[in-house]
C-alpha positions in Angstrom: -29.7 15.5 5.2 -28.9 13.8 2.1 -30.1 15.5 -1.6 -29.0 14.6 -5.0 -25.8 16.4 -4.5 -24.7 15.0 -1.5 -24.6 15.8 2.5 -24.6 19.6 3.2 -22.0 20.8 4.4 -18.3 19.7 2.8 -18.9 19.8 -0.8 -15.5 19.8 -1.9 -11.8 19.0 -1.2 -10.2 22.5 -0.8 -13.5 22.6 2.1 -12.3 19.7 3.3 -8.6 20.5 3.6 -9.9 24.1 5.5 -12.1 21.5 8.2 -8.9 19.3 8.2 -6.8 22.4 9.1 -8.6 24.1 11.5 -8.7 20.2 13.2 -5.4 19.8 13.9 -4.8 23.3 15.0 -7.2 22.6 17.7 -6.3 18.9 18.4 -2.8 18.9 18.5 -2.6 21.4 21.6 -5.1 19.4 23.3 -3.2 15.9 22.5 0.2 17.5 23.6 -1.2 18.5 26.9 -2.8 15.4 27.8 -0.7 12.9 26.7 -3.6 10.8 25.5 -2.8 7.9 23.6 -3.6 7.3 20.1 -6.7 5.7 19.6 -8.3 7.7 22.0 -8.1 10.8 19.8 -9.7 11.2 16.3 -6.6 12.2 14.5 -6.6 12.2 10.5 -6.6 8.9 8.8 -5.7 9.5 4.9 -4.9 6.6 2.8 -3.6 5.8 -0.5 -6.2 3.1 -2.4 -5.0 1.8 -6.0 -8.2 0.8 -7.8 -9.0 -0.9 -11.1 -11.7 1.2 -13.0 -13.7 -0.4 -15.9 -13.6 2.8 -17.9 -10.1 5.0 -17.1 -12.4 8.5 -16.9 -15.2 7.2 -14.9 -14.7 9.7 -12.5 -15.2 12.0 -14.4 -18.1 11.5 -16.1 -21.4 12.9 -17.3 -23.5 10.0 -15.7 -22.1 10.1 -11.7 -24.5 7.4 -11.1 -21.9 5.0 -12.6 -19.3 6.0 -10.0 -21.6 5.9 -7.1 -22.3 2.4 -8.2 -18.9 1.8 -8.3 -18.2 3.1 -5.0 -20.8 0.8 -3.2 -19.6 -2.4 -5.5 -15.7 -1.9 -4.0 -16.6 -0.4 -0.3 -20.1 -2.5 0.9 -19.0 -4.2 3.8 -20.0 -8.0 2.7 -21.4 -8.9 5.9 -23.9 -5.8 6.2 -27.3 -5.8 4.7 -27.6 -4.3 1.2 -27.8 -0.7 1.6 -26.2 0.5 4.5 -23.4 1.9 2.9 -24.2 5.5 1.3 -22.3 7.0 -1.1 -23.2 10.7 -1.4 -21.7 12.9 -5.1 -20.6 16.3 -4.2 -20.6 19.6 -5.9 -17.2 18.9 -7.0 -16.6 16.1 -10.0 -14.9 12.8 -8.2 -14.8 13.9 -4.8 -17.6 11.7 -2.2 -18.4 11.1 1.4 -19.1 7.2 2.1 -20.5 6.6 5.3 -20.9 3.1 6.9 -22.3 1.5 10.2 -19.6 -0.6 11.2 -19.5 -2.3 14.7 -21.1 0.7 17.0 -20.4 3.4 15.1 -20.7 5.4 12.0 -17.7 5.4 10.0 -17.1 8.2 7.3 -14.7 8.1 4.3 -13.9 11.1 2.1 -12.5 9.5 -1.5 -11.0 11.5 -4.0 -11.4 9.8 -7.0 -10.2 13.0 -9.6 -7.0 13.6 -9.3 -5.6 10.4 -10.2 -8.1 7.6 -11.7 -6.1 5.0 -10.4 -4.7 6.2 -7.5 -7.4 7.3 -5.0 -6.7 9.4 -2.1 -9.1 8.7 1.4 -9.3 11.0 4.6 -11.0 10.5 8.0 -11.3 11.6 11.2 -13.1 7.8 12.2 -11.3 5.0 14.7 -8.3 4.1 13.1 -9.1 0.3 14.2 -12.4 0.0 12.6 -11.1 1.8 9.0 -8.6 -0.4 9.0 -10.9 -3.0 9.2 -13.1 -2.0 6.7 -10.5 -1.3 4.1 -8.6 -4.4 4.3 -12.2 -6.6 4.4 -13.0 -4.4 1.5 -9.9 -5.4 -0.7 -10.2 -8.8 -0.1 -14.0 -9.3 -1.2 -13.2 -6.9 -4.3 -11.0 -7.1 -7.1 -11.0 -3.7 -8.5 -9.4 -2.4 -5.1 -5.8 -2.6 -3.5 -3.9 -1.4 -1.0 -0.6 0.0 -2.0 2.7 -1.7 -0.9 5.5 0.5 0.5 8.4 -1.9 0.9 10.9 -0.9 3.8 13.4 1.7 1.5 10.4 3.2 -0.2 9.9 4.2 3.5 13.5 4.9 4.5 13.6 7.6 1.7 10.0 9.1 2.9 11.3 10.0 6.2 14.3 11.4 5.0 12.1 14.1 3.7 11.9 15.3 7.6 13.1 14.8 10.5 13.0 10.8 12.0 11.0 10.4 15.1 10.5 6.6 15.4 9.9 3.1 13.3 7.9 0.3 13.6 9.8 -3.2 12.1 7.4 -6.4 11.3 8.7 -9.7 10.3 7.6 -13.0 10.7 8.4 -16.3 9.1 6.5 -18.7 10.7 4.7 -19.2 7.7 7.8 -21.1 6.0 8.3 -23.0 9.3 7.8 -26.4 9.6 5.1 -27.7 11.6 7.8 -29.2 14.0 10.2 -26.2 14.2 11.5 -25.2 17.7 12.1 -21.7 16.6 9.8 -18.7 15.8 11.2 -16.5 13.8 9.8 -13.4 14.1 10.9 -9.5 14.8 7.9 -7.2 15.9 9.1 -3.7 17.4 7.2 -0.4 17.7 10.1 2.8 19.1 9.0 6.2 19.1 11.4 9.3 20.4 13.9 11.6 18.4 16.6 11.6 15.6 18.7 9.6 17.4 15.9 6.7 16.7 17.6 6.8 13.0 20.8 5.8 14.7 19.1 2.8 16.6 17.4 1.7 13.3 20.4 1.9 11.2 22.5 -0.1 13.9 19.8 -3.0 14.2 19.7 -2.8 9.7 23.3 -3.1 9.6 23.8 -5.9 12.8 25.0 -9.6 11.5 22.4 -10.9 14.1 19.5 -9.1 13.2 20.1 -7.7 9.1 17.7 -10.2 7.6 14.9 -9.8 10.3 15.1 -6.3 10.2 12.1 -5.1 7.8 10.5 -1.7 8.4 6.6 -1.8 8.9 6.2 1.8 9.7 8.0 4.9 10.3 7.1 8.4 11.9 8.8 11.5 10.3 8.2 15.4 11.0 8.1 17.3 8.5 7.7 21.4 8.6 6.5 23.6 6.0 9.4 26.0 7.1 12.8 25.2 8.4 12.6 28.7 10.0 9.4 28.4 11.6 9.5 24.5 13.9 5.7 25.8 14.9 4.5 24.7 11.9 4.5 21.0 11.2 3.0 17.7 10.9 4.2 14.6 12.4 3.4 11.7 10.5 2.8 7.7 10.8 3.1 6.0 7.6 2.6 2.5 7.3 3.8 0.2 4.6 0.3 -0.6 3.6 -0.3 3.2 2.5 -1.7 4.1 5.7 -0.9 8.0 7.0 -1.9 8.8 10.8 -1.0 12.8 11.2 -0.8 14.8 14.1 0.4 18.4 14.1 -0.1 21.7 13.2 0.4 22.6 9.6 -1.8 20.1 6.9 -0.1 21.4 4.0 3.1 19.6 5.1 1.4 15.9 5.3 -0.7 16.6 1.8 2.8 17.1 0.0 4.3 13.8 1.4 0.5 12.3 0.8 1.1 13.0 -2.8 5.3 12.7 -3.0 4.5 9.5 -1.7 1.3 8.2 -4.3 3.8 9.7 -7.5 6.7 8.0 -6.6 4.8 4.7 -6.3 2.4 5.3 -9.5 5.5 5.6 -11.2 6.8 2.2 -10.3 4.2 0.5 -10.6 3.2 2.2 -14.4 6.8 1.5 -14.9 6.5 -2.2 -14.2 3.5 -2.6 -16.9 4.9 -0.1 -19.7 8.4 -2.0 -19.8 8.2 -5.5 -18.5 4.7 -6.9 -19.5 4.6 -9.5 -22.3 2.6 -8.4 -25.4 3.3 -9.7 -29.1 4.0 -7.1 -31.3 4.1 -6.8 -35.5 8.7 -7.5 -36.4 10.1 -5.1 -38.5 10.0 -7.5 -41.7 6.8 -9.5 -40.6 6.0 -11.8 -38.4 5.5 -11.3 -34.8 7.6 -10.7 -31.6 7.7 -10.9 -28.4 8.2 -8.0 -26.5 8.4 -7.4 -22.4 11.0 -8.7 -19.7 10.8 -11.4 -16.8 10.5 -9.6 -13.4 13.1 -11.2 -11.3 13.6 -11.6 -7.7 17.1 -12.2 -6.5 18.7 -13.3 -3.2 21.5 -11.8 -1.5 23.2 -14.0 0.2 21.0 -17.3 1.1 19.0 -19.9 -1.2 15.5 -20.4 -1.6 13.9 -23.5 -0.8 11.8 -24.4 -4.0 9.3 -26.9 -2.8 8.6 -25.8 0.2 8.9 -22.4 -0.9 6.1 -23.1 -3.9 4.0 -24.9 -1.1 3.5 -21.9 1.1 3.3 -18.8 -1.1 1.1 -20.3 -3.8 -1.7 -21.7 -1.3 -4.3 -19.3 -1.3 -3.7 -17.8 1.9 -2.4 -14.2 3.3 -0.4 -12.8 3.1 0.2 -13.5 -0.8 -2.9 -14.5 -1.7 -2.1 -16.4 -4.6 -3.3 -20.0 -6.0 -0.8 -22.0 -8.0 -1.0 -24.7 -10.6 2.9 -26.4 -10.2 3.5 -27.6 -13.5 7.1 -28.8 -12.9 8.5 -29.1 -9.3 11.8 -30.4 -7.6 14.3 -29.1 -5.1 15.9 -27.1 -7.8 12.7 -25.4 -10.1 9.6 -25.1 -10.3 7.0 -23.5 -12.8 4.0 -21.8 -11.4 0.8 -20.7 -13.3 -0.8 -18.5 -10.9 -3.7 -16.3 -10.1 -4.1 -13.5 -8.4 -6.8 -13.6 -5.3 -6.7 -10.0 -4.8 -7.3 -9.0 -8.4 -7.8 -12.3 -10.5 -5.2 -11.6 -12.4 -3.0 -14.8 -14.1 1.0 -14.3 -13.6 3.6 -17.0 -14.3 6.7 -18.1 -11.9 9.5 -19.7 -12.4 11.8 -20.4 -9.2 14.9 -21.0 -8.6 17.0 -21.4 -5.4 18.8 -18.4 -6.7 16.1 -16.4 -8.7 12.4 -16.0 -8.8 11.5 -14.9 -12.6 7.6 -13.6 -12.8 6.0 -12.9 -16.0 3.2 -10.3 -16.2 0.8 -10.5 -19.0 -0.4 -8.0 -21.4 -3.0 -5.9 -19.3 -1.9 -7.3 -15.7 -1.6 -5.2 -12.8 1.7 -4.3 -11.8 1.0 -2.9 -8.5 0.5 -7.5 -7.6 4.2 -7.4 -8.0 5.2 -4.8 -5.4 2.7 -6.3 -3.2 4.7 -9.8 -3.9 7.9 -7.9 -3.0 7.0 -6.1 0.2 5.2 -9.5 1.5 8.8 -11.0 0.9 10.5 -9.1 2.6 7.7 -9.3 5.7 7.0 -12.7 5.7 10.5 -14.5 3.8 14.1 -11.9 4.0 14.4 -8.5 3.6 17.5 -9.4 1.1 16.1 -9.4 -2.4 16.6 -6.9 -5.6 13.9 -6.7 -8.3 16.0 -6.6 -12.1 14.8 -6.9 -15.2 16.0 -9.1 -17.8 18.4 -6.5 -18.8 19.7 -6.0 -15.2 17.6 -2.7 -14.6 16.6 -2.4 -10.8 13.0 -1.9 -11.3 12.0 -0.7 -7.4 14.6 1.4 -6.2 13.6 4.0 -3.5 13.0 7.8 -5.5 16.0 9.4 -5.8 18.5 6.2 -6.1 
């Protein structure tokens, strides 16, 4: 029953976590025995959401009306009538239960919106399917919400942090092929098992054939909370779009990666704004300056093709989602005023066949440029750096 404080019952995240807990202690046991496949099992969903808030402590404050509005601006489904998504406040500041009709079912979404404004955490125990399709129909019809972008070492470093049981890779040109190409160019592969998956990945990465098609879409890593103890665990899927599936025993264990995993990125992407956006700042002995740093793109080992590069990125369409306005174009540059579909945010390009310089204004959100990156390396080659001006790698993996 609903009240001005929400659905009775969970009322807060530590309640949550216990429900969450007590879950997959009874799940797992009953998934191990009979072998049942994914998606016919309501195993926790949790998510990592990068949203654009009008005022930085809205979740916090006095007038939780403002949030709940909010909340049904970002996650109506646009093709429901108005008012059959509910957003219900709970006893404890920034945490909410959204529940939607979607297809034939009910799907419900627990958002913690507290403890980082930006950087919202979501948990479920709904079809993985139909989430997934509510959060990726919700980011494209909203521009204060993201998914975040975990390119393919960012996700070789998070399942170091366990033990490797499997990888998914994802590439696919076809995009950049022309309409007449005999060859597809695509790598799709989904391998599930042991440690000695690591070895198979790491042989395909490193293969002359395969190196550039080679992009990691997904990996599975268990983790335990104790060395000592191997009863305790959780065994993890996490997808480059920010997307944990968990299975196990132990929640504690997938919570730490959860949040290892939204710090690291924050960091990056606050990173990319504090040092590289352009802003005009007061000189020393008057005048102005211009402060801030291109955000370049480099190649290793092959060209880019400008035009037809330019014509396929900067049409509007996924995966990049971005319009441009060519203001100089031949087979050797081009300069790109673009916007931003995701967030309406302008950025401008300059390309080269051996560099891609982007330059983010004052205020823009860095989090477009790792979402730029990763779709590179999905959808283009897997063999680019990201420098600064200064020659700074801006999106190394934590701990390189």
């Amino acid at each position: 029953m609903a009240s001005k404080r929400g659905v009775v019952g969970i009322q807060s995240r530590s309640e949550l976590f216990d429900f969450l807990q007590n879950h997959m202690a009874t799940a797992y046991p009953e998934l191990r025995d009979s072998q049942r496949l994914e998606y016919e099992n309501t195993l926790l969903k949790s998510y990592i959401l990068e949203v654009d808030q009008p005022e930085p402590s809205l979740s916090s404050s006095q007038d939780p009306r403002k949030m709940q509005k909010l909340l049904e601006s970002i996650f109506a489904d646009p093709r429901e009538k108005s008012g059959a998504l509910r957003v219900m406040e709970k006893e404890e500041t920034g945490f909410f239960e959204l529940r939607l009709p979607f297809a034939d079912q009910e799907l419900t979404l627990f958002l913690d919106t507290v403890t980082d404004s930006r950087f919202w955490l979501g948990f479920s125990l709904s079809s993985s399917r139909l989430l997934d399709m509510w959060l990726e129909s919700a980011s494209q019809s909203s521009d204060r919400l993201d998914l975040v972008w975990l390119w393919p070492s960012f996700l070789e470093t998070i399942q170091k942090r366990g033990e490797p049981r499997g990888f998914g890779l994802d590439y696919d040109y076809r995009k950049f092929e022309a309409n007449d190409s005999d060859a597809t160019t695509y790598l799709k592969m989904q391998l599930w098992g042991g440690r000695e998956t690591a070895d198979l990945y790491n042989l395909l990465k490193n293969s002359e054939q395969f190196s550039n098609r080679v992009v990691l879409s997904k990996v599975r890593v268990k983790e335990f909370s104790d060395p000592s103890n191997w009863d305790s665990f959780a065994l993890q899927d996490i997808r480059y779009t920010g997307k944990f599936t968990t299975r196990g025993t132990y929640l504690g264990s997938h919570l730490a990666t959860l949040e290892y995993v939204r710090r690291e990125y924050a960091l990056r992407v606050r990173s990319i704004e504090d040092s590289c956006s352009l802003r005009w700042t007061e000189a020393e002995h008057g005048g102005v300056a211009l402060e801030g740093s291109a955000i370049n793109f480099i190649p290793a080992g092959f060209t880019l093709p400008v035009a037809e590069f330019c014509d396929r990125v900067f049409d509007g369409t996924a995966p990049f989602r971005m319009i441009g306005f060519v203001s100089t174009l031949s087979e050797t540059c081009a300069i790109v005023e673009a916007v931003d579909l995701h967030t309406g945010g302008e950025l401008s390009f300059e390309v080269y066949p051996d560099i891609i310089s982007v330059y983010l204004p004052i205020g823009s959100c860095g989090n477009s440029i790792i979402r730029f990156y990763t779709n590179l390396q999905h959808f283009f080659n897997v063999r680019f750096s990201v420098e600064s001006d200064s020659g700074d790698q801006l999106l190394q993996p934590p701990g390189v």
